[in-house]
N, C-alpha and C positions, 0 to 999 in steps of 0.2 A: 520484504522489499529489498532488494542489492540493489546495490550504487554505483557507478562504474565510478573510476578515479578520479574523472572531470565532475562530478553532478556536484551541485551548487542549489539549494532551495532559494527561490525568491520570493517568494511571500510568506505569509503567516497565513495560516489556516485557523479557522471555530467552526466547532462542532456544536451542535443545539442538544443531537439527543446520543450522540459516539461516544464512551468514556473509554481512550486511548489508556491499553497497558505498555509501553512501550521499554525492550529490549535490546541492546546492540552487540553487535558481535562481529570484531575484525582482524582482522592480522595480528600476528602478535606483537607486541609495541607499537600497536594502536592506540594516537590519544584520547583522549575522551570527548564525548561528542558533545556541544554547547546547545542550549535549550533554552532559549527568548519565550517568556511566557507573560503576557497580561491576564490579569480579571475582568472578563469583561461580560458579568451577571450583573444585570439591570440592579438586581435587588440583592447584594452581594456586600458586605459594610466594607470589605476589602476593593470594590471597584475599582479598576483603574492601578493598582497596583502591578507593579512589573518584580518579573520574577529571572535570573540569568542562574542555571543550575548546569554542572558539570556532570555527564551522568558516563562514567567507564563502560569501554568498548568489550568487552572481557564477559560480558556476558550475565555479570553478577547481582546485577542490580532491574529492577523495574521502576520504571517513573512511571506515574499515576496523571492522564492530564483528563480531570471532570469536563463534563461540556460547557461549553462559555466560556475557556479558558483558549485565547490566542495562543499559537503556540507554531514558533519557526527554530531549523533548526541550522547550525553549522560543524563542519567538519563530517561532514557523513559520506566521506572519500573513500570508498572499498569498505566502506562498512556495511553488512548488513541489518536488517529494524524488522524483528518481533514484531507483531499485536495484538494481543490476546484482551481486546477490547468488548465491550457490552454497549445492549443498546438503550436507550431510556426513551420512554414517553413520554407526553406531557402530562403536565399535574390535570387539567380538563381535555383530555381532548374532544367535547362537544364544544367547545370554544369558537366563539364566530368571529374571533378576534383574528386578523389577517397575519398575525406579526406570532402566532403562538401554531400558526400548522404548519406539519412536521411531516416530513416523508422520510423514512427510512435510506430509500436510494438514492436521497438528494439534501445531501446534510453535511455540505463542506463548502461553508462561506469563504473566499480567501480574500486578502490585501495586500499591495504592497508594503514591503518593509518600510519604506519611505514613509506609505498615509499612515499606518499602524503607529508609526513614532510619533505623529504629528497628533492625533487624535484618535480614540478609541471606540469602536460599535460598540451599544448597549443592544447584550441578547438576553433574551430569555432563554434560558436553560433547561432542561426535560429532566423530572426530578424522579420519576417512577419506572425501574428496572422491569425490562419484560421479561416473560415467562421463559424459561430455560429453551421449551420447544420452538416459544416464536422468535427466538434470536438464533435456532440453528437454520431456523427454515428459514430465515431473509439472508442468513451469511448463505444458505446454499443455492440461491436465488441470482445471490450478488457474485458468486465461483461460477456460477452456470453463464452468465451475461458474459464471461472474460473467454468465452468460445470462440477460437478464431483468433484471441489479442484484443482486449478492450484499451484505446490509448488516449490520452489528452489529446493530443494532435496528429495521429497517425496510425499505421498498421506497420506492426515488427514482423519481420519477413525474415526467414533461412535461407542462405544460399552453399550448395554443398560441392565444391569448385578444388578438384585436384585431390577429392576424400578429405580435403578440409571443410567445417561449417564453418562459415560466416556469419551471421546476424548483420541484416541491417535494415534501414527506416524507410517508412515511404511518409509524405506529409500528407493530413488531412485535408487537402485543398482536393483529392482526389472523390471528395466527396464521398467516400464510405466503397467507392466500387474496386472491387478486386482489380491489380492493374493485368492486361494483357500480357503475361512474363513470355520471351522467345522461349523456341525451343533450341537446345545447344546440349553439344553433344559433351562440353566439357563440363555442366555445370548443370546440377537439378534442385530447383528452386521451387521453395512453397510457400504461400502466404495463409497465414489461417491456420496453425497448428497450435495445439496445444489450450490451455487453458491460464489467460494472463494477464495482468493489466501494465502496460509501461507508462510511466513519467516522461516523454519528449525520449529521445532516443539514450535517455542519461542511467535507466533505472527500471526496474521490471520485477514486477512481482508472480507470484503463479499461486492460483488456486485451484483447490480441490475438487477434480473431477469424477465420483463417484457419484451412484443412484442415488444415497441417501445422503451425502454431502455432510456428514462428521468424519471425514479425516483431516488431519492432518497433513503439508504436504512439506517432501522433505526432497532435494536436489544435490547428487551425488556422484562423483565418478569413481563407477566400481574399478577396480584394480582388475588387469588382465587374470590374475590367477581367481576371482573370483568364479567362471566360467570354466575353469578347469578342473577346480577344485567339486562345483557340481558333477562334470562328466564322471570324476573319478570314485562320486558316490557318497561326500561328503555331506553334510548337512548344509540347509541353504539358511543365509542368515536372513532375519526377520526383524 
């Protein structure tokens, strides 16, 4: 996920069955990014306990956040966030119990900062790691849904004006329909590219648009001599 300069988290998020690996990596003399974390497993001796961890931008480190653990973060200004996360099931899932099912692509409770301080949800937490295959196929399920820009509140749009791109936001109030864009002879605009999810206009992530959806995806500005150096017969890097 990148962050533009302005982006700001305002709530705490829990995850039931996510166990976040989480990564950062920013400029250099980047400070380190601050990590608010409660316990918040029903059945956990540590309950309710708050956790404030400093984790460097630098790329060196993985913080580990189990599910049921609240967890908001600051300073994540120009920084990018890793997540080479798993997914957990529940310990029954024939469970008829309302408070223990569990959806894969709907397992991000959030609060504000404010209620979070004041008082704590009791979750139950998903204690059984699934099978290697059925965590690539729901991650490539959840990269495939990000066709077009999946957003909290809107659709990221390209505008390419003067052979410069621009990015920018249309709000959800548009109800999901592609907006009518003019036609202009200075400017050629696309909505629905690529494969992505944005946070508000603050923060965007891109996933993996491949058949079988194990790659990796990596964002990069090749240097003009890369393209030259193929003409002239070089090896292409990999």
């Amino acid at each position: 996920m990148v962050h533009s300069p302005h982006f700001a988290y305002e709530e705490y998020a829990v995850h039931l069955g996510q166990y976040d690996r989480l990564s950062f990596y920013g400029p250099a003399g980047t400070g380190p990014v601050t990590v608010h974390m409660y316990d918040c497993r029903e059945d956990s001796p540590e309950y309710d306990r708050k956790l404030v961890i400093d984790v460097p931008a630098d790329g060196s480190c993985v913080l580990a956040v189990p599910p049921g653990y609240a967890h908001w973060f600051e300073r994540l200004e120009n920084v990018t966030t890793r997540n080479d996360y798993s997914l957990h099931a529940p310990q029954d899932p024939t469970s008829q119990d309302p408070t223990s099912r569990w959806s894969p692509f709907d397992d991000n409770a959030t609060y504000s900062v404010a209620d979070m301080d004041r008082a704590r949800p009791r979750a139950v937490a998903n204690t059984v790691e699934l099978p290697t295959a059925a965590q690539f196929l729901i991650s490539k399920v959840v990269s495939r849904s990000w066709l077009g820009g999946a957003t909290e509140q809107g659709v990221v749009a390209s505008a390419e004006i003067g052979g410069e791109l621009h990015r920018y936001f249309i709000d959800r109030d548009l109800a999901g329909q592609q907006p009518a864009l003019p036609v202009s002879e200075l400017a050629t605009v696309t909505a629905g590219v690529g494969s992505y999810q944005s946070i508000r206009d603050d923060s965007y992530g891109i996933g993996s648009n491949v058949e079988n959806g194990l790659a990796d995806t990596m964002v990069h500005d090749l240097p003009d001599s890369w393209c030259s150096a193929e003409r002239s017969g070089s090896s292409r890097p990999r």
